[in-house]
mmCIF file of the N, C-alpha and C atoms, coordinates in Angstrom:
data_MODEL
# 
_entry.id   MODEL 
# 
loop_
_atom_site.group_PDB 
_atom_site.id 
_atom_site.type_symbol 
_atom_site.label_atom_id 
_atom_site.label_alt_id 
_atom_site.label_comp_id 
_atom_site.label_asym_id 
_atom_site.label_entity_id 
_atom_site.label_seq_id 
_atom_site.pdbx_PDB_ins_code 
_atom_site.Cartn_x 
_atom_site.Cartn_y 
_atom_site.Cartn_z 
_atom_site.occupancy 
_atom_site.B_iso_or_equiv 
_atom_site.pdbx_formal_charge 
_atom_site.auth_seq_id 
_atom_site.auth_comp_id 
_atom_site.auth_asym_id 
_atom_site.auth_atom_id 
_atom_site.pdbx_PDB_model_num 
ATOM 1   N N  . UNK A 1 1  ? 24.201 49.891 5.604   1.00 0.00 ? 1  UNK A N  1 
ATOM 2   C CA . UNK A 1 1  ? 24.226 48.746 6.505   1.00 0.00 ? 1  UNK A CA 1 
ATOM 3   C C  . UNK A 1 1  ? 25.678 48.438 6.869   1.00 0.00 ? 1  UNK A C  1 
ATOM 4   N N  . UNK A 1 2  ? 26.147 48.188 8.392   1.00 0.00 ? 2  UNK A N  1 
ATOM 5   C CA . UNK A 1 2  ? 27.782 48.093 8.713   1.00 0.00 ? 2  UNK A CA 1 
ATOM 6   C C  . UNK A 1 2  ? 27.286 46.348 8.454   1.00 0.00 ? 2  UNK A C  1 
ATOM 7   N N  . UNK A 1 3  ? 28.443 45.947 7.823   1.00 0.00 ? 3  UNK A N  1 
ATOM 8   C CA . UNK A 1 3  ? 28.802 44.571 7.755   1.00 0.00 ? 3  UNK A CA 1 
ATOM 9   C C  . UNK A 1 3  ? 29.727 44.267 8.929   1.00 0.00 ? 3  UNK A C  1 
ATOM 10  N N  . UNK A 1 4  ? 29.436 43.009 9.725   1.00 0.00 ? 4  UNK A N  1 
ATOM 11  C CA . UNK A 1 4  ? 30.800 42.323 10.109  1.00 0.00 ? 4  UNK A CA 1 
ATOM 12  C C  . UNK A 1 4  ? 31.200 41.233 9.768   1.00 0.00 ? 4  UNK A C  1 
ATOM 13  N N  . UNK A 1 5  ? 32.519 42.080 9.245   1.00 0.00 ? 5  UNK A N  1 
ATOM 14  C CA . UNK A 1 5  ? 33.793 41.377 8.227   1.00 0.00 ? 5  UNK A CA 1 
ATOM 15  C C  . UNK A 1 5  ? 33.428 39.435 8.742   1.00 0.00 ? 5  UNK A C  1 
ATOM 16  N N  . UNK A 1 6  ? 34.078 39.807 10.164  1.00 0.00 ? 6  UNK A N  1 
ATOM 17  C CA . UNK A 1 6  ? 34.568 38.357 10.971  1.00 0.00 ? 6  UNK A CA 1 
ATOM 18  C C  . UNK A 1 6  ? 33.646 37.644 11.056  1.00 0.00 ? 6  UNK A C  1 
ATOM 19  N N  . UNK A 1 7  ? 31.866 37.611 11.222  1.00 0.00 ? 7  UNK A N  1 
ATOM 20  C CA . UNK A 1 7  ? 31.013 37.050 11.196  1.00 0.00 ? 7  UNK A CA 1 
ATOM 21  C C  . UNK A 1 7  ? 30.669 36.835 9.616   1.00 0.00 ? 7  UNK A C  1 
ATOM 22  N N  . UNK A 1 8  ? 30.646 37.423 9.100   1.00 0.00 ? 8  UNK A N  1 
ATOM 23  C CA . UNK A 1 8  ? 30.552 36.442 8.016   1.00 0.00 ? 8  UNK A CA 1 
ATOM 24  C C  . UNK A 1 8  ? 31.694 35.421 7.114   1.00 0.00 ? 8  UNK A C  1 
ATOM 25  N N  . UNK A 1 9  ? 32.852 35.965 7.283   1.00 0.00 ? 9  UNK A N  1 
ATOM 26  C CA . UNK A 1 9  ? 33.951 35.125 6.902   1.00 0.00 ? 9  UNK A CA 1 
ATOM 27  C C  . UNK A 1 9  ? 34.029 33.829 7.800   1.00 0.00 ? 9  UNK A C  1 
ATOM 28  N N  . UNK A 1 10 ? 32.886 33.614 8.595   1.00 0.00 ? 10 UNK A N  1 
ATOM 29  C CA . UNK A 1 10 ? 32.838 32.135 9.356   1.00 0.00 ? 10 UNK A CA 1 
ATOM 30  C C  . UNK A 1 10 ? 32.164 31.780 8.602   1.00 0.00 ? 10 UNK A C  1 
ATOM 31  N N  . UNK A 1 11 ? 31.274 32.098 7.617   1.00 0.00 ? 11 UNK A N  1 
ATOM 32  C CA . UNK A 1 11 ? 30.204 31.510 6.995   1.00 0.00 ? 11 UNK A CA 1 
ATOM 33  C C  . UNK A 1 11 ? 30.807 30.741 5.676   1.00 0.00 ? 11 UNK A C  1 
ATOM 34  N N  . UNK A 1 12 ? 30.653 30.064 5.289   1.00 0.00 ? 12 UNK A N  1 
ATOM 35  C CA . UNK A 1 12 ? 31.365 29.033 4.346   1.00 0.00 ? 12 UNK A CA 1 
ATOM 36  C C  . UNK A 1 12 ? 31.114 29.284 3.225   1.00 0.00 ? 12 UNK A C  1 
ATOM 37  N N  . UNK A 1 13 ? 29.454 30.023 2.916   1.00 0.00 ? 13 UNK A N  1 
ATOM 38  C CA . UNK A 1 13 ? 29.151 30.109 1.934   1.00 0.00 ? 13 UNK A CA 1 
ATOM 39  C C  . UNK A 1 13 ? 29.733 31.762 1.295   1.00 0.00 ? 13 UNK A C  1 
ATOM 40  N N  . UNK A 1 14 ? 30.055 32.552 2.415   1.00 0.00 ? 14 UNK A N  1 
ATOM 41  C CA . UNK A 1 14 ? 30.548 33.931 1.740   1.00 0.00 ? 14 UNK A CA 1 
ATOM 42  C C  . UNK A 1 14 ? 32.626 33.454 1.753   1.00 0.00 ? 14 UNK A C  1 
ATOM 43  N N  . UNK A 1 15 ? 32.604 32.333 2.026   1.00 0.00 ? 15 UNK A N  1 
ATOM 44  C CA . UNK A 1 15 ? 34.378 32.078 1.778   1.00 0.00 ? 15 UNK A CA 1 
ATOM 45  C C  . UNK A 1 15 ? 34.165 31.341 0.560   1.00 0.00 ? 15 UNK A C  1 
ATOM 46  N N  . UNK A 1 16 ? 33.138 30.873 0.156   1.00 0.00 ? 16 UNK A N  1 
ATOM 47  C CA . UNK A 1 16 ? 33.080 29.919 -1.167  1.00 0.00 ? 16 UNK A CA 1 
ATOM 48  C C  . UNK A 1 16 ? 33.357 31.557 -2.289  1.00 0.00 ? 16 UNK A C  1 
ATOM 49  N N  . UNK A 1 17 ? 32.353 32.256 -2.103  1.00 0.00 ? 17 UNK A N  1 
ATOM 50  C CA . UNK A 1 17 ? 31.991 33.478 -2.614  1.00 0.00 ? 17 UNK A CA 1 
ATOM 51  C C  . UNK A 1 17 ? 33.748 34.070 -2.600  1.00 0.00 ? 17 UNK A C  1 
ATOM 52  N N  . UNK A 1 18 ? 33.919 34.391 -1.971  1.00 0.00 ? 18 UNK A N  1 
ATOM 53  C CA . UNK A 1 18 ? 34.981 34.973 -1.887  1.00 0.00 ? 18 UNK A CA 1 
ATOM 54  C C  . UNK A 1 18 ? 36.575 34.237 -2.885  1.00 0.00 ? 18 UNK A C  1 
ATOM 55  N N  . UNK A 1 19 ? 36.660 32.946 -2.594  1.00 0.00 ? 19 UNK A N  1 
ATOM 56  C CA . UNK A 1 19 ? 37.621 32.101 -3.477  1.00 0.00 ? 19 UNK A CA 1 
ATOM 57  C C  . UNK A 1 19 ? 37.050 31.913 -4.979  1.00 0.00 ? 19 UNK A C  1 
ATOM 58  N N  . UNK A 1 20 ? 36.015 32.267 -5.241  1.00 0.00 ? 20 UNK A N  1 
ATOM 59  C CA . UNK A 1 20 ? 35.129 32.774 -6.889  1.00 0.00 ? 20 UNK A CA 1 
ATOM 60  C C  . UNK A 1 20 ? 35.868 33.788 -7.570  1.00 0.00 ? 20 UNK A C  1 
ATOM 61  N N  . UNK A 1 21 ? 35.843 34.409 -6.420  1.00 0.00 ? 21 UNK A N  1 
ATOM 62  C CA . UNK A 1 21 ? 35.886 36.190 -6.780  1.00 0.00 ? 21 UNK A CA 1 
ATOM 63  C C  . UNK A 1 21 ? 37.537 36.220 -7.198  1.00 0.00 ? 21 UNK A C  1 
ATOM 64  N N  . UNK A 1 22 ? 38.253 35.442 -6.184  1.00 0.00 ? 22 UNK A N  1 
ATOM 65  C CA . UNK A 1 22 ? 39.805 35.091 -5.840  1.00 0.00 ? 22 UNK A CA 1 
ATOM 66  C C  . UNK A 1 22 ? 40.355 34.281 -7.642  1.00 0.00 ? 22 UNK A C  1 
ATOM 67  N N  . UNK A 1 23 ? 39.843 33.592 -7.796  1.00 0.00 ? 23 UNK A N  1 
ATOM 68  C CA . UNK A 1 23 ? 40.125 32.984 -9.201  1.00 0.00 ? 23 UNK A CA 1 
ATOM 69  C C  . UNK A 1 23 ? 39.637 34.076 -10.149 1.00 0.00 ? 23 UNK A C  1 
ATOM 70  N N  . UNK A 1 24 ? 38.440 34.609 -10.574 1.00 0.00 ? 24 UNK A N  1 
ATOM 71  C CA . UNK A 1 24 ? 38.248 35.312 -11.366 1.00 0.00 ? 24 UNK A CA 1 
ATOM 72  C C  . UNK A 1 24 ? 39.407 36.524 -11.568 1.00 0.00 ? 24 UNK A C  1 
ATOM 73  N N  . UNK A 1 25 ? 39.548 37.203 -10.914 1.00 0.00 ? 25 UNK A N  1 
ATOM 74  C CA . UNK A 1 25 ? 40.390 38.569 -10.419 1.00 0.00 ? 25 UNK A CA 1 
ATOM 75  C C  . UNK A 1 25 ? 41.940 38.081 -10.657 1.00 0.00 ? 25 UNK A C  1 
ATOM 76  N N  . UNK A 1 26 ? 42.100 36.724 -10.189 1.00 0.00 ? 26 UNK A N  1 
ATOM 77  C CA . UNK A 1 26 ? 43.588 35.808 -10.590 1.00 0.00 ? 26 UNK A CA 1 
ATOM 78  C C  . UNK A 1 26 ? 43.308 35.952 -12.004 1.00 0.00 ? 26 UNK A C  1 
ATOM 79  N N  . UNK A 1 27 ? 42.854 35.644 -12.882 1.00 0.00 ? 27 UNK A N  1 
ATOM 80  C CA . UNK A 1 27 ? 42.523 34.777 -14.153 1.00 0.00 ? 27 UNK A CA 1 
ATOM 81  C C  . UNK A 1 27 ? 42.957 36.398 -15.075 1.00 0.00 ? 27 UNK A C  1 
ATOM 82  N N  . UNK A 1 28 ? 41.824 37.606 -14.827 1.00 0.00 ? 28 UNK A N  1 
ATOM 83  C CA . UNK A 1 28 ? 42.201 38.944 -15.313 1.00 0.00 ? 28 UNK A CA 1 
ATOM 84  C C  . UNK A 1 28 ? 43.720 39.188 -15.512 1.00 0.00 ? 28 UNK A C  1 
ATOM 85  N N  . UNK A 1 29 ? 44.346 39.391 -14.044 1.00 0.00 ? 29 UNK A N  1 
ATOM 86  C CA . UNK A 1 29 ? 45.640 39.657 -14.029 1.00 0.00 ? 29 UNK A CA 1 
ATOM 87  C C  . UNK A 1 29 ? 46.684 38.656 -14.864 1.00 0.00 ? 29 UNK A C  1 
ATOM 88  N N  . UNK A 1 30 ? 46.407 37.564 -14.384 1.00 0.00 ? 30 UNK A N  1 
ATOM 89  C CA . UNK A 1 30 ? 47.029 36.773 -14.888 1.00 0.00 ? 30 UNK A CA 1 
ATOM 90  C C  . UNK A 1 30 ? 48.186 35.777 -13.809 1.00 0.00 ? 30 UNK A C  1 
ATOM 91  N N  . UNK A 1 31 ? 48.051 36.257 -12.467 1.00 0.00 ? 31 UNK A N  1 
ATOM 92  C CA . UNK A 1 31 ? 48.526 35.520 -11.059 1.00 0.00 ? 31 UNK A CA 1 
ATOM 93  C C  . UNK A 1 31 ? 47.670 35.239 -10.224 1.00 0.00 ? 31 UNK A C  1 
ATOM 94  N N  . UNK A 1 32 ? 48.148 35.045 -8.915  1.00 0.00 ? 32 UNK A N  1 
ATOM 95  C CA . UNK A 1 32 ? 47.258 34.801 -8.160  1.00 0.00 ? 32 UNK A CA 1 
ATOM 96  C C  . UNK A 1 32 ? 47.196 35.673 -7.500  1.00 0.00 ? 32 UNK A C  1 
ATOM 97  N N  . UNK A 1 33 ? 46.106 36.629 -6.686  1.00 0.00 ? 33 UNK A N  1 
ATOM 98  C CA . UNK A 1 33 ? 46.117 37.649 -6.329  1.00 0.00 ? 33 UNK A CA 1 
ATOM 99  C C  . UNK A 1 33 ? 45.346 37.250 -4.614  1.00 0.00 ? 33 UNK A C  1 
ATOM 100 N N  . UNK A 1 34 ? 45.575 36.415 -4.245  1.00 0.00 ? 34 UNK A N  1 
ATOM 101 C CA . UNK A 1 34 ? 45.512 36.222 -2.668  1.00 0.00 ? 34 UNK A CA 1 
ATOM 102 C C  . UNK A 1 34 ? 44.225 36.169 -2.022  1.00 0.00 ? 34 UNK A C  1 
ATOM 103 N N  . UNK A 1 35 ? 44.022 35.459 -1.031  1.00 0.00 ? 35 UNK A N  1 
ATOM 104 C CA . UNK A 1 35 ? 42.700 35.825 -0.617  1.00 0.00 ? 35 UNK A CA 1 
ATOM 105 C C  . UNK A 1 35 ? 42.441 37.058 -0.147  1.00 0.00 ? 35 UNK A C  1 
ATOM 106 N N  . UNK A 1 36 ? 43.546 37.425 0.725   1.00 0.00 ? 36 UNK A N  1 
ATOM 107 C CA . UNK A 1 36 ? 43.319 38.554 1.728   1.00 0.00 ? 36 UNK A CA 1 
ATOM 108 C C  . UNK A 1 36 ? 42.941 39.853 0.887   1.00 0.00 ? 36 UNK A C  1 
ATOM 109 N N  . UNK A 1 37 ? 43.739 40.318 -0.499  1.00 0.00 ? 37 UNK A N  1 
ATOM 110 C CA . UNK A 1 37 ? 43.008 41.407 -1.458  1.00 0.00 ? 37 UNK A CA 1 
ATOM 111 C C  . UNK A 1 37 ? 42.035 40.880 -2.314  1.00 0.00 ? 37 UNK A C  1 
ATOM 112 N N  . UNK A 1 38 ? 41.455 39.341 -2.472  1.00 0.00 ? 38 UNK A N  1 
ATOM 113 C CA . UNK A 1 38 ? 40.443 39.119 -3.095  1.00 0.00 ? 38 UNK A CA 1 
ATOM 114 C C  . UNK A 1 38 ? 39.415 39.604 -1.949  1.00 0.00 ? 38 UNK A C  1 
ATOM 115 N N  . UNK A 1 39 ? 39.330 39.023 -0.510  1.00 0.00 ? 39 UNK A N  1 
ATOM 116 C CA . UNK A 1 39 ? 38.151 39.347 0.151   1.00 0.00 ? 39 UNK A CA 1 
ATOM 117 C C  . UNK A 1 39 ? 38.202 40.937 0.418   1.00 0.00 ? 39 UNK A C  1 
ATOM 118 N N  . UNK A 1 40 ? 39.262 41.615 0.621   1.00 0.00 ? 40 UNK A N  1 
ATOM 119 C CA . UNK A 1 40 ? 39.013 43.035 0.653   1.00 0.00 ? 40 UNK A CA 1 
ATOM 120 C C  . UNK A 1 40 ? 38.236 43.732 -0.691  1.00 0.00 ? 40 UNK A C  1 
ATOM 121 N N  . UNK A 1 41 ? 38.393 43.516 -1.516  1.00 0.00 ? 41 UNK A N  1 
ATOM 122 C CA . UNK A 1 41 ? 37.504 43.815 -3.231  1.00 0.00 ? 41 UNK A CA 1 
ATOM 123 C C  . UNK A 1 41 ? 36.300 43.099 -3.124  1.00 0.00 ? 41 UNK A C  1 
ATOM 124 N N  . UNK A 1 42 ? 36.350 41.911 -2.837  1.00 0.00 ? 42 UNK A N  1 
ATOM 125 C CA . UNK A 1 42 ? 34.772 41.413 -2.502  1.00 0.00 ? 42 UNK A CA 1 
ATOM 126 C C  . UNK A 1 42 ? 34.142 41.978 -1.092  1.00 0.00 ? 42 UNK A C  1 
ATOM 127 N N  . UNK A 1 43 ? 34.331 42.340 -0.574  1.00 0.00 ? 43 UNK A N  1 
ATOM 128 C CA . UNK A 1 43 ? 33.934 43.546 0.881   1.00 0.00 ? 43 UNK A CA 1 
ATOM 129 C C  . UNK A 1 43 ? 33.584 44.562 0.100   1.00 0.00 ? 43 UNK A C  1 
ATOM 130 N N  . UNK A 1 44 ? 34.357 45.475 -0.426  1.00 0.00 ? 44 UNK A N  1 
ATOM 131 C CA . UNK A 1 44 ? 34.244 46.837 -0.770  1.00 0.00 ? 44 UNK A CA 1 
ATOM 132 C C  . UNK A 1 44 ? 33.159 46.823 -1.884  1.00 0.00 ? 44 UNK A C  1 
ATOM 133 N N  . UNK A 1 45 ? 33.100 45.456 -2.828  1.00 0.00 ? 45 UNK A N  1 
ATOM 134 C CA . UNK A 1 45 ? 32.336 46.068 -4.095  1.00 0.00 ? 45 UNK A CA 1 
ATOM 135 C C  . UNK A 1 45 ? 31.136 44.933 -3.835  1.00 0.00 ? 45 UNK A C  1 
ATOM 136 N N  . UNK A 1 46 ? 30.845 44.175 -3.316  1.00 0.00 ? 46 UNK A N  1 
ATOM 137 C CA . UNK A 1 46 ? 30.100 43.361 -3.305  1.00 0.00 ? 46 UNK A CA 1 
ATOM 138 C C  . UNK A 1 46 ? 29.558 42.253 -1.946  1.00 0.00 ? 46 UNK A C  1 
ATOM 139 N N  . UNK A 1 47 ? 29.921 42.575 -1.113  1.00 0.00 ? 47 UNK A N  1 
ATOM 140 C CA . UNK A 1 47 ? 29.203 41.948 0.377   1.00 0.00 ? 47 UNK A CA 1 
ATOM 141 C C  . UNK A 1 47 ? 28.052 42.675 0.426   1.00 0.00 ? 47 UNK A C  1 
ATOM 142 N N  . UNK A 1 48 ? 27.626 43.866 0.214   1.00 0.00 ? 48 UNK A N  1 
ATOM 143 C CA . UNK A 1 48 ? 26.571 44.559 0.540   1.00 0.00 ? 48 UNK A CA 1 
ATOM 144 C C  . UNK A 1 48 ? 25.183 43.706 0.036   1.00 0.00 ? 48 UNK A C  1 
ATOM 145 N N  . UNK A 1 49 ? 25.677 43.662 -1.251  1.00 0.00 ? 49 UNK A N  1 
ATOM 146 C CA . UNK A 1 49 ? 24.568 42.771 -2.338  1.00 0.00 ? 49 UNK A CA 1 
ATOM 147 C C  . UNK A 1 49 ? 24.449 41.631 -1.822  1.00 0.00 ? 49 UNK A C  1 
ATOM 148 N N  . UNK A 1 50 ? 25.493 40.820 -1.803  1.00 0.00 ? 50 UNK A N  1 
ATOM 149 C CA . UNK A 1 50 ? 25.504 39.557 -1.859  1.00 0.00 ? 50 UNK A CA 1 
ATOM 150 C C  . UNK A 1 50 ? 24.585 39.678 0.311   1.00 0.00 ? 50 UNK A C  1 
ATOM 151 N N  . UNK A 1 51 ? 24.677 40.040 0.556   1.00 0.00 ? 51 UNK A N  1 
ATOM 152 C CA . UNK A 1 51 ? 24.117 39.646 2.509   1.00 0.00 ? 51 UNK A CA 1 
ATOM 153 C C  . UNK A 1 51 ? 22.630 40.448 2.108   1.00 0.00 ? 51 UNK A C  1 
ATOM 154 N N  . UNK A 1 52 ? 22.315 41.191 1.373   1.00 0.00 ? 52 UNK A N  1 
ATOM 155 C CA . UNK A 1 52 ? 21.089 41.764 1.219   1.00 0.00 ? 52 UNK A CA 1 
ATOM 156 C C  . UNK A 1 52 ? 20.015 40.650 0.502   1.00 0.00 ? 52 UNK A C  1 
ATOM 157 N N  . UNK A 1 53 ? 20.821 39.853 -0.768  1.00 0.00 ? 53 UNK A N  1 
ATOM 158 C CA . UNK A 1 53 ? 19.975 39.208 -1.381  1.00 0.00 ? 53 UNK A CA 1 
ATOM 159 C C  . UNK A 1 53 ? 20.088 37.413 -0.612  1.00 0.00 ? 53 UNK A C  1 
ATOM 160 N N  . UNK A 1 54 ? 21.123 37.297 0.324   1.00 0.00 ? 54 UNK A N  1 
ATOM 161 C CA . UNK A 1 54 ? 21.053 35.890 1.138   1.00 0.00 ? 54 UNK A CA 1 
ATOM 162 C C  . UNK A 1 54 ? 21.008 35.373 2.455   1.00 0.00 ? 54 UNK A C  1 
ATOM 163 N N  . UNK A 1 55 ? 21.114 36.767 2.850   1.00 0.00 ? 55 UNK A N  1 
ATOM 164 C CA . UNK A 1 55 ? 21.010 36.537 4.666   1.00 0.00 ? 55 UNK A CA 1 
ATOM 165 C C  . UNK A 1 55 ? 20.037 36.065 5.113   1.00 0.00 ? 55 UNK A C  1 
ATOM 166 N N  . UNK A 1 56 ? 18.444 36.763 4.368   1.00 0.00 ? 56 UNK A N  1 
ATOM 167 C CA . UNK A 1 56 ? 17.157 36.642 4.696   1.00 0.00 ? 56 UNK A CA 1 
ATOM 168 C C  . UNK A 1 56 ? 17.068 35.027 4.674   1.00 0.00 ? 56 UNK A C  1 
ATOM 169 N N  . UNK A 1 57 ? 17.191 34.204 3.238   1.00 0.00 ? 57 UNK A N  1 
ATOM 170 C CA . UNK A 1 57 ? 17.223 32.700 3.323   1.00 0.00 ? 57 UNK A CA 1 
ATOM 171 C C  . UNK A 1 57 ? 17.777 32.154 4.804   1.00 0.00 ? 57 UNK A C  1 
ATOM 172 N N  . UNK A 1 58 ? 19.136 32.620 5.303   1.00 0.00 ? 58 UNK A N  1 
ATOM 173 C CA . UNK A 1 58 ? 20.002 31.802 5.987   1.00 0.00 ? 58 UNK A CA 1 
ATOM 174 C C  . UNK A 1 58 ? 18.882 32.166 7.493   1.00 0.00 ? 58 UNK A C  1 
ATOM 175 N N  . UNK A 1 59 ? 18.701 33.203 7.649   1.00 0.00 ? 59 UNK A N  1 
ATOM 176 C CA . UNK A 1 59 ? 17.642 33.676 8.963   1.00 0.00 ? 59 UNK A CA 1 
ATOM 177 C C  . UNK A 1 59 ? 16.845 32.785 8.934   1.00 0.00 ? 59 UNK A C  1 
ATOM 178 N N  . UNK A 1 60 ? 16.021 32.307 7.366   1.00 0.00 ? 60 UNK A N  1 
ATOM 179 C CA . UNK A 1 60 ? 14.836 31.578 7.426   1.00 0.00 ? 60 UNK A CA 1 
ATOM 180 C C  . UNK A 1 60 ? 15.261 30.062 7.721   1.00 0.00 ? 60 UNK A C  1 
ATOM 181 N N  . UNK A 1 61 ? 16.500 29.381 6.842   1.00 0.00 ? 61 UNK A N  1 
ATOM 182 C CA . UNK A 1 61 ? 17.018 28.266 7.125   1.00 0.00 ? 61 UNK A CA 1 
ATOM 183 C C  . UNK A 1 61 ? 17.355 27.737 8.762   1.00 0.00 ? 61 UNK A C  1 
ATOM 184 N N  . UNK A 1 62 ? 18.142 29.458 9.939   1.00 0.00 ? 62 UNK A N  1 
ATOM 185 C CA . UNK A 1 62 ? 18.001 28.910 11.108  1.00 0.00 ? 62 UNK A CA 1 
ATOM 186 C C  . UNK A 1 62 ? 16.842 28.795 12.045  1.00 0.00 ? 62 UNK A C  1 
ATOM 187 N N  . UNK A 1 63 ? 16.111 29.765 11.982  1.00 0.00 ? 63 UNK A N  1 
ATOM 188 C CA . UNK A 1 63 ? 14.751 29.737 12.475  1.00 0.00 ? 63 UNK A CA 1 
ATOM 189 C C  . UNK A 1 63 ? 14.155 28.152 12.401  1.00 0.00 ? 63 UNK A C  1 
ATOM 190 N N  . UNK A 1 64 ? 14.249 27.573 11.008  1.00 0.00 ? 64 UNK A N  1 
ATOM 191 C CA . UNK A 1 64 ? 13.305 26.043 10.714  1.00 0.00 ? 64 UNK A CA 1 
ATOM 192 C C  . UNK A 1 64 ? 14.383 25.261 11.632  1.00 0.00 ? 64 UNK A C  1 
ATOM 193 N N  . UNK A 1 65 ? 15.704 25.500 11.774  1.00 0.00 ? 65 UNK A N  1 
ATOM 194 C CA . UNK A 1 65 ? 16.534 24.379 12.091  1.00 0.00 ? 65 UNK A CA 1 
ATOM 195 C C  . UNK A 1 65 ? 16.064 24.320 13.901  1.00 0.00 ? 65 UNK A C  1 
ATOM 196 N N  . UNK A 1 66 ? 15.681 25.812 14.067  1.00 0.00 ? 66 UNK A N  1 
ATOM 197 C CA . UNK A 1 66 ? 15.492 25.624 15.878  1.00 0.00 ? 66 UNK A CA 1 
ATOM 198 C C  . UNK A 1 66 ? 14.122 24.880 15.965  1.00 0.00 ? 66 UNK A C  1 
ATOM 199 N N  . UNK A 1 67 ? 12.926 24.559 15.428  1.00 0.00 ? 67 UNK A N  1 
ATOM 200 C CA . UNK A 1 67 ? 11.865 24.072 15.590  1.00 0.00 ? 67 UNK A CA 1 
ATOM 201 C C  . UNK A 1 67 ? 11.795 22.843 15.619  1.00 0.00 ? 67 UNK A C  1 
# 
């Protein structure tokens, strides 16, 4: 499945996801390791999962919101 990066980094809930990932990965090293290589590591190892197991909700959440 191609992800796009830019459409979902509007989404609040995969930037929440992403500043998770950003502290955890800080916390290992022991600095802060940035958003821009936290969201590239959360892209590469984990957007796939994470839009497979929550997109479907958010489809279902806009669908009810247009009715």
């Amino acid at each position: 499945m191609q992800l796009d990066r830019e459409k979902l980094l509007q989404m609040k809930e995969v930037v929440e996801e992403i500043n998770r990932h950003k502290w955890l990965q800080s916390e290992m090293v022991g600095y802060d390791v940035g958003f821009d290589k936290a969201a590239d590591n959360w892209f590469a190892e984990y957007a796939s999962a994470w839009v497979a197991y929550h997109l479907p909700k958010f489809g279902k959440e806009t669908k009810a919101k247009k009715k």
